[in-house]
C-alpha positions as CSV (number, residue, x, y, z in Angstrom):
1,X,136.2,96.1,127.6
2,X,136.0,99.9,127.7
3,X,137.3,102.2,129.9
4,X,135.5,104.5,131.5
5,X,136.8,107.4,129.6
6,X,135.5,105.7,126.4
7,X,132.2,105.0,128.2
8,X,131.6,108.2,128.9
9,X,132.3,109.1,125.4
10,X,130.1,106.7,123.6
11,X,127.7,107.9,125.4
12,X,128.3,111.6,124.7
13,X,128.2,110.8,120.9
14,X,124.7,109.0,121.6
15,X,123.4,111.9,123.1
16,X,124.5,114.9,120.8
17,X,123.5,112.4,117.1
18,X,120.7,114.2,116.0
19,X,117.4,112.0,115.2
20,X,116.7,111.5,111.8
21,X,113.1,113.8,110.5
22,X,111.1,112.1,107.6
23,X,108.4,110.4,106.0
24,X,108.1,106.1,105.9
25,X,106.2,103.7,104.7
26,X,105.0,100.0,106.1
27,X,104.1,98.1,102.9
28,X,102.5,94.2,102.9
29,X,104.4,93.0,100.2
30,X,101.9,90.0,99.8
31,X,98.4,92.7,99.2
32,X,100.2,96.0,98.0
33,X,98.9,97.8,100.4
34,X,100.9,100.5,101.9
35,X,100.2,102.9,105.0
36,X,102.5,106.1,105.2
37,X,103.7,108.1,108.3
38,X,105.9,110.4,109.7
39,X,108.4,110.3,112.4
40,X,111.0,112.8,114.6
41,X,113.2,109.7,114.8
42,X,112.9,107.4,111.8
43,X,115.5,104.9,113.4
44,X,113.6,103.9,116.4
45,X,109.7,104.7,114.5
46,X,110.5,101.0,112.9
47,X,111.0,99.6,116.0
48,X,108.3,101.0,118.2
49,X,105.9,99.9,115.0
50,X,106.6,96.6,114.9
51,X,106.7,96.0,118.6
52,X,102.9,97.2,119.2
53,X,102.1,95.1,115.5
54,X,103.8,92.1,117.3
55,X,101.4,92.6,120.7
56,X,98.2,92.9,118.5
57,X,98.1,96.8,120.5
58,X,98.9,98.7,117.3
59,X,96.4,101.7,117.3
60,X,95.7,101.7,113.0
61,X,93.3,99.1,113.3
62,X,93.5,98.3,109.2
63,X,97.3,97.9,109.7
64,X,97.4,95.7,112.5
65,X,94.3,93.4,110.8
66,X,96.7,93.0,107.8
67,X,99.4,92.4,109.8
68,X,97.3,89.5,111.6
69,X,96.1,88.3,108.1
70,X,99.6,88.4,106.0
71,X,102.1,87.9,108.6
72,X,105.4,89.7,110.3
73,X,107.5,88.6,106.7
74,X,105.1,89.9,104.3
75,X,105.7,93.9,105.6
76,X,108.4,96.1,105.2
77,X,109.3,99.2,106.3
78,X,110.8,102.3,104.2
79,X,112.4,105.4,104.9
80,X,111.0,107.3,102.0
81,X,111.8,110.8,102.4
82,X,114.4,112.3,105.2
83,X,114.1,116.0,105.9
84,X,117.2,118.0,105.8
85,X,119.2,119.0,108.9
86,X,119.1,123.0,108.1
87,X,114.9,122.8,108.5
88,X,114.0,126.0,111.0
89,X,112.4,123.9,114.1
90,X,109.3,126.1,113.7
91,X,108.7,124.7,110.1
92,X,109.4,121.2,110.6
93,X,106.1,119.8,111.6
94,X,104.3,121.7,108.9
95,X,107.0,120.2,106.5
96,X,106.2,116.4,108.0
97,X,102.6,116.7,107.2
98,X,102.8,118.0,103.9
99,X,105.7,115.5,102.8
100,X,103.2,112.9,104.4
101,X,100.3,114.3,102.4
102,X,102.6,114.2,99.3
103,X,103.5,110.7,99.4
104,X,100.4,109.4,100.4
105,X,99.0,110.5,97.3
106,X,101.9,109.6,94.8
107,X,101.6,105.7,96.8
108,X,97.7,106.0,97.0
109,X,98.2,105.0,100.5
110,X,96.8,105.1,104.1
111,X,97.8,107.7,106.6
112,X,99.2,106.2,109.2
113,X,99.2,108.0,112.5
């Protein structure tokens, strides 16, 4: 059990981690097809993804008739680029939609919003 003091700490640590910046990709490993996005957190973008997929709620209608077709198993999920931490804040979502832009092309993929 922790003490409070290590509570409090844990909890300091969760709060100044910086989210990870970057560019991912949900892919149906069973059609090939592959939608690509961009996110200010990539750890929790997964999560959040999957849980409106899982409800039938997710707003990409292509992606969550796939989804509905193939299957929870037959997707993945890929961090493909991250973003490094020294990016100037005014830059950074100019940066997101070009890396986006990027990979969508070199995947032939679907934007994903």
């Amino acid at each position: 059990m922790l003490s409070k003091e290590q509570k409090k700490e844990a909890i300091n640590s969760f709060k100044e981690r910086k989210s990870l910046l970057g560019v991912f990709a949900v892919r149906c490993t069973t059609s090939g097809k592959v939608w690509v996005g961009f996110s200010r957190n990539l750890d929790a973008t997964r999560n959040g993804i999957w849980f409106s997929l899982r409800h039938g709620g997710h707003r990409d209608k292509p992606l969550q008739d796939e989804w509905n077709a193939q299957g929870e198993p037959a997707f993945q999920y890929e961090v493909l680029e991250k973003l490094k931490d020294d990016v100037p804040l005014l830059l950074v979502a100019e940066l997101l939609k070009d890396t986006k832009r990027r990979w969508m092309a070199q995947l032939d993929a679907r934007g994903l919003l």
